[in-house]
C-alpha positions in Angstrom: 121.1 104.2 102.8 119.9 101.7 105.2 122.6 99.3 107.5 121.5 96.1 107.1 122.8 91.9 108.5 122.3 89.2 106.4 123.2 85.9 108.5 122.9 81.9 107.3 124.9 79.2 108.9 122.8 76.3 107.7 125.3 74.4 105.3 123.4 73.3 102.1 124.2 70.5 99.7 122.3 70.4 96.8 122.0 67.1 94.2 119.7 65.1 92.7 119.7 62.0 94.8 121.6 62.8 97.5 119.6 62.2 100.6 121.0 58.7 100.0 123.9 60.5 101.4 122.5 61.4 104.7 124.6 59.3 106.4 127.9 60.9 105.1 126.9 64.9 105.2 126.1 64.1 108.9 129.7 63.3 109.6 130.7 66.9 109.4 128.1 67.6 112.2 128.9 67.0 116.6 125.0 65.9 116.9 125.7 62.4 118.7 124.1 59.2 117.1 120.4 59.9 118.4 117.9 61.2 116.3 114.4 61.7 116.3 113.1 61.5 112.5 110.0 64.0 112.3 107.6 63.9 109.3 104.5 63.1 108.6 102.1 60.1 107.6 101.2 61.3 103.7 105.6 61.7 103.3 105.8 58.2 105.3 103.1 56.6 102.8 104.9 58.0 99.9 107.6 55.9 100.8 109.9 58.7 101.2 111.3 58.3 105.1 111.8 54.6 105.1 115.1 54.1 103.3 116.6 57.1 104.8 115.6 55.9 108.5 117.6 52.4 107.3 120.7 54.8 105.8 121.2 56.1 109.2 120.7 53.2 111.3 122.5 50.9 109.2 125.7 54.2 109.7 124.7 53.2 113.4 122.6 56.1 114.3 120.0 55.0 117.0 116.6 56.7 115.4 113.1 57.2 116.9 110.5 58.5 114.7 107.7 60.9 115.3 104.9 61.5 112.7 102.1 63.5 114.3 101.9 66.1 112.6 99.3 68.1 110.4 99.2 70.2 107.3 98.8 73.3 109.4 101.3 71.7 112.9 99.5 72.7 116.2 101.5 73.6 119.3 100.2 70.3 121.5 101.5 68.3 118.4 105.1 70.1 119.4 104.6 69.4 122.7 104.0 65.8 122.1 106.6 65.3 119.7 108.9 67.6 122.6 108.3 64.4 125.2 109.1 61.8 122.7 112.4 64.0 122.3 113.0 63.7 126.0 111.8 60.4 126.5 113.9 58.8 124.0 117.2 60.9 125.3 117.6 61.8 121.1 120.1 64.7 120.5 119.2 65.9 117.4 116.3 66.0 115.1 116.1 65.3 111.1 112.9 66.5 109.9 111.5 65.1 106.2 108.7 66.8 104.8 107.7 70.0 103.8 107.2 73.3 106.0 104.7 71.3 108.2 107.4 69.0 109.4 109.9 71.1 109.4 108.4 73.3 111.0 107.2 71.2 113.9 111.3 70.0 114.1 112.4 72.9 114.5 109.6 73.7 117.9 110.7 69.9 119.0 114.5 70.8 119.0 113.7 73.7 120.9 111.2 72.9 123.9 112.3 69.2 124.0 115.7 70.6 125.6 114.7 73.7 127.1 110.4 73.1 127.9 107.5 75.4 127.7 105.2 75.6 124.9 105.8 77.8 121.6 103.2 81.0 122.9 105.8 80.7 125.9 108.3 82.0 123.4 106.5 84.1 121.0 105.6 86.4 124.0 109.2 86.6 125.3 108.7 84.3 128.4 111.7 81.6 127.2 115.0 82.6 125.9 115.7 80.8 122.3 119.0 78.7 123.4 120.3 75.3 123.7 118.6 74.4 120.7 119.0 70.8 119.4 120.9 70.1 116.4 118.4 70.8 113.2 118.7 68.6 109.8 116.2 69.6 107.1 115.2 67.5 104.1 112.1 69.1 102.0 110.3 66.9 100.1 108.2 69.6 98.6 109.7 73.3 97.0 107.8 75.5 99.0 108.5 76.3 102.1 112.1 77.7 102.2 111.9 76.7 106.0 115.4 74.2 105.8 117.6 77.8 105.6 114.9 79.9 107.8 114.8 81.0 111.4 111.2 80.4 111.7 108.9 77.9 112.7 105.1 79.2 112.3 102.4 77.1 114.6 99.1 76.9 115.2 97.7 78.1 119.0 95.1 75.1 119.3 93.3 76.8 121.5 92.7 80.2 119.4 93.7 79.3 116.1 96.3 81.8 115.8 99.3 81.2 114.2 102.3 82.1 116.4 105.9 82.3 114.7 108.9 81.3 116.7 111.8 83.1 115.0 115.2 83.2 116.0 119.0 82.4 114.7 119.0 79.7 117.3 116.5 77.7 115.0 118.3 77.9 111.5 119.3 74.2 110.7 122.8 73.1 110.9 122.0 71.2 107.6 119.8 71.2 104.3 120.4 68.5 102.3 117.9 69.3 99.2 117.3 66.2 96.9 114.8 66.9 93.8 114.6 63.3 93.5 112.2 63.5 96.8 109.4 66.0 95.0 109.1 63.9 92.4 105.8 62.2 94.3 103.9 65.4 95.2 100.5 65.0 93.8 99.8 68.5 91.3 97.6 69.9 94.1 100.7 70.3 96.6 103.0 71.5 93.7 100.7 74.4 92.7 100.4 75.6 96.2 103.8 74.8 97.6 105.5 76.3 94.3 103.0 79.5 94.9 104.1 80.1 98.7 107.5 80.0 97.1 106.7 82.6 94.7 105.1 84.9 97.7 108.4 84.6 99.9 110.4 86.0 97.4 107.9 88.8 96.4 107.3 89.4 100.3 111.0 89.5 101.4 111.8 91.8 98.1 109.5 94.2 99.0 108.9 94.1 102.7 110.1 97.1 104.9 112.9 94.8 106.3 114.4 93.6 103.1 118.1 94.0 102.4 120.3 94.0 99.2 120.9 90.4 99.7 117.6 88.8 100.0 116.3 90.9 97.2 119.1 89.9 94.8 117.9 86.1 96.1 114.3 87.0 95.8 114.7 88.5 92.0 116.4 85.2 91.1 113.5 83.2 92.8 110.7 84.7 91.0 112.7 84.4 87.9 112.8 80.7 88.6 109.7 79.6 89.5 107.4 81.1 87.5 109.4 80.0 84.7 109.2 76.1 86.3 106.4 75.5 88.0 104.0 75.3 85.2 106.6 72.6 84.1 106.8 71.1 87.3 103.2 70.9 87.6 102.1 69.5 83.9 105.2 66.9 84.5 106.2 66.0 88.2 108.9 63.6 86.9 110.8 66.5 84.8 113.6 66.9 85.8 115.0 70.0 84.9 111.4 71.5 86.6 111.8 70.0 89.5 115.7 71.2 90.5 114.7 74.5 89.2 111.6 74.5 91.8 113.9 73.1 94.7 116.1 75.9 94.3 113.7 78.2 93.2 112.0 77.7 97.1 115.7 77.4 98.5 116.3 81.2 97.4 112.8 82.2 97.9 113.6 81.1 101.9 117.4 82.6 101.9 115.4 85.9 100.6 112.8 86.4 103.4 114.6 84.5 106.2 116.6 87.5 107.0 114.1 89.9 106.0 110.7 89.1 106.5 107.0 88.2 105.0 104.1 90.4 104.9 100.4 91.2 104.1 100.2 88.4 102.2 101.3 86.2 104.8 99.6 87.7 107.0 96.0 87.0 105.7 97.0 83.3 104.7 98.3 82.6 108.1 94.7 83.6 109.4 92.9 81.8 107.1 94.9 78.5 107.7 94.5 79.5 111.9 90.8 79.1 111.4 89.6 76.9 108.7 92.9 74.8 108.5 93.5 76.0 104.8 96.7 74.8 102.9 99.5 77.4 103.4 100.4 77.6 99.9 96.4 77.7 98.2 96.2 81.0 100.9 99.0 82.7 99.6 97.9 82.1 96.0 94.3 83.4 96.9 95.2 86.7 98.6 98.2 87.1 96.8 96.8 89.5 93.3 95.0 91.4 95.5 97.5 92.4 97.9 99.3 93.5 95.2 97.0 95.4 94.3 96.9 97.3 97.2 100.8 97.7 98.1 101.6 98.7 94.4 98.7 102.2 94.6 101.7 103.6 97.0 104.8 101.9 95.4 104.2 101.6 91.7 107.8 101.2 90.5 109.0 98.8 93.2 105.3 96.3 92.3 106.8 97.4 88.3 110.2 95.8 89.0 108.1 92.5 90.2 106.5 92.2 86.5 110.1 92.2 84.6 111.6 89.6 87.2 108.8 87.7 86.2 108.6 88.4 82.7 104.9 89.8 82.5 106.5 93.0 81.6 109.2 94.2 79.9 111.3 97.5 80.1 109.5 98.9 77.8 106.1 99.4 79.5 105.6 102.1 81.3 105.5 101.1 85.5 101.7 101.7 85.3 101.0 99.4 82.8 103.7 96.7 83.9 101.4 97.2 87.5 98.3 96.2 85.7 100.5 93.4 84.0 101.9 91.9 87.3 98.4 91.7 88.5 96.7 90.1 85.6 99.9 87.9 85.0 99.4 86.4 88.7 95.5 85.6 88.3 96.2 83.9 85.2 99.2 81.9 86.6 97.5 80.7 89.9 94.3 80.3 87.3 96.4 77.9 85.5 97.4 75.6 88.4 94.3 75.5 89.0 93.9 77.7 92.5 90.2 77.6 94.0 88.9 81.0 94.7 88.3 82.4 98.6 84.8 81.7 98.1 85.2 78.2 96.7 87.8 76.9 99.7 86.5 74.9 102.7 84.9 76.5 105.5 84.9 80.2 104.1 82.2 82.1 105.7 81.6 85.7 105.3 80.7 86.1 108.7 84.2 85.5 109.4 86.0 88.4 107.8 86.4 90.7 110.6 87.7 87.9 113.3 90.5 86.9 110.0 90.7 90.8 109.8 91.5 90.5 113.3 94.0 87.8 113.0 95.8 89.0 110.3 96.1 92.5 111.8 97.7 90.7 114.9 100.3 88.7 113.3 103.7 90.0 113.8 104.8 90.5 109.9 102.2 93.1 109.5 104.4 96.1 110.7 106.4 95.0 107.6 104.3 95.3 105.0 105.9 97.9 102.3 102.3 99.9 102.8 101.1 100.9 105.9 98.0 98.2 106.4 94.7 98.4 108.6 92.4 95.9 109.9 89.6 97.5 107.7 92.4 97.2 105.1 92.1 93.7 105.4 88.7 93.4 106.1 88.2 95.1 102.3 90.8 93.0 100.9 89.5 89.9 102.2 85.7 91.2 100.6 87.5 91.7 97.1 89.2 88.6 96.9 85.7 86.7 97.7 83.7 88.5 95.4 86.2 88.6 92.5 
């Protein structure tokens, strides 16, 4: 029996439509009346930041908004966004987005009160504290980062992807609003609602789970592999889209107090270097990591399949393996997933420096199989020549 601490102050309100009620949910929070909004220009051009920017000025909130950032954030975007945060004397931030901008919030309330730059603070440099107030509003179901303690960024200068992870950046507030997914183009649905689907296998398995995030992650994959097909033939259903929000939402509460893995691991490396989309490098490396952890845990990877219905309790845990596996490739296959070979910038030649990358990143250690970088370098050669 293992001891274990499970630990989520973030106060979540849940509703179709209830962003509109930003205003109002805020009330129960001491983070003064200035905020800097953080998102991004393609959640701008959807339309989606606007009416909640008037909301909050029109309840008198004083708002200054910041929307440099990129699909993969880089640390100099933090730091710009961190002197806007100082310049402007705001006192909280609201980020609107997906992980991206979330993310990125998260880094701005932390170095815009306290300075530095995120490696500062991966390598133990900076304490985590005096964090500004954090308010998180997804707009995709993906992430999980609006109840998570981490922020992941990209080191410009090396293209590794450095994690800032502590309580002190758990929001004070998620307000989750399906209404705001309803414009994610079927692209960003598949690979969103994928990296959902890998925090909840990652932090059910990983050596750092708990009883708690695997009774959230068991839920999750239940969930979204059931909805996101939905979610992605229809982005105005309904029903899909709640089911995805929360689907993410437990898929986050799983793995933020446990952790991510392998998987993870890889993706992070590959968006590091060729700027790949988070969610489309989870869904590529994801089958074949499987692969691998399940040859030394067969009955954990065999409880995976009957969560997610590819197997049942009547196969045997060998065959409900080989089900899981197959069921996977065929469900990214149906959303439409490139393969490694087929995405952007891939180059062969590149496989031991990812290798590298991925060996470095600090989730490795807690991977449920003990993994290598020649691990990774032969997983990364299966997944491009399958």
């Amino acid at each position: 029996m293992n001891d274990f601490r499970y630990f989520c102050p973030t106060r979540i309100d849940m509703g179709m439509g209830n962003a509109k009620q930003l205003p109002e949910l805020l009330q129960s929070l001491s983070i003064g009346k200035s905020i800097l909004l953080v998102s991004d220009p393609g959640v701008v051009q959807a339309g989606l930041v606007e009416p909640i920017q008037a909301r909050l000025q029109a309840a008198g909130y004083r708002v200054v908004l910041f929307t440099e950032v990129s699909p993969n954030p880089r640390d100099v975007e933090c730091l710009k966004g961190a002197e806007y945060f100082w310049e402007h004397q705001a006192e909280a931030v609201i980020a609107i987005g997906g992980g991206s901008a979330m993310d990125t919030g998260k880094a701005i309330a932390l170095i815009g009160r306290n300075g530095g730059t995120p490696t500062e603070y991966v390598e133990g440099k900076r304490r985590y504290e005096n964090v500004a107030p954090i308010v998180c509003v997804p707009t995709t179901a993906g992430t999980g980062s609006e109840v998570t303690r981490s922020a992941v960024i990209t080191e410009a200068g090396t293209h590794r992807k450095l994690t800032l992870k502590d309580a002190a950046l758990r929001p004070a507030l998620a307000v989750l609003d399906p209404e705001l997914t309803f414009t994610m183009p079927k692209s960003v649905t598949a690979a969103t609602g994928v990296d959902a689907l890998v925090h909840a296998i990652e932090g059910y398995t990983c050596k750092v789970t708990n009883p708690i995030s695997q009774a959230l992650g068991a839920r999750a994959m239940e969930i979204i592999v059931s909805a996101l097909p939905e979610a992605y033939h229809d982005g105005c259903n309904e029903k899909a889209r709640y089911q995805m929000l929360l689907g993410s939402l437990l898929a986050g509460l799983c793995f933020g107090s446990a952790d991510v893995a392998a998987v993870h691991c890889l993706a992070e490396a590959l968006g590091g270097l060729y700027d790949t989309p988070h969610g489309v490098a989870n869904a590529v490396f994801l089958p074949f990591v499987l692969r691998f952890n399940a040859e030394e845990n067969k009955a954990l990877h065999a409880a995976l399949a009957r969560y997610m219905k590819f197997a049942t309790t009547l196969d045997s845990d060998e065959k409900a393996v080989d089900l899981l596996i197959n069921g996977i490739k065929a469900f990214t296959e149906k959303l439409h997933i490139p393969k490694l070979r087929d995405l952007p910038g891939v180059r062969r030649e590149d496989f031991r420096k990812l290798a590298k990358l991925a060996m470095e990143n600090g989730s490795t250690p807690s991977n449920v199989r003990t993994v290598t970088e020649e691990d990774y370098f032969l997983i990364l050669e299966e997944a491009y020549n399958t």
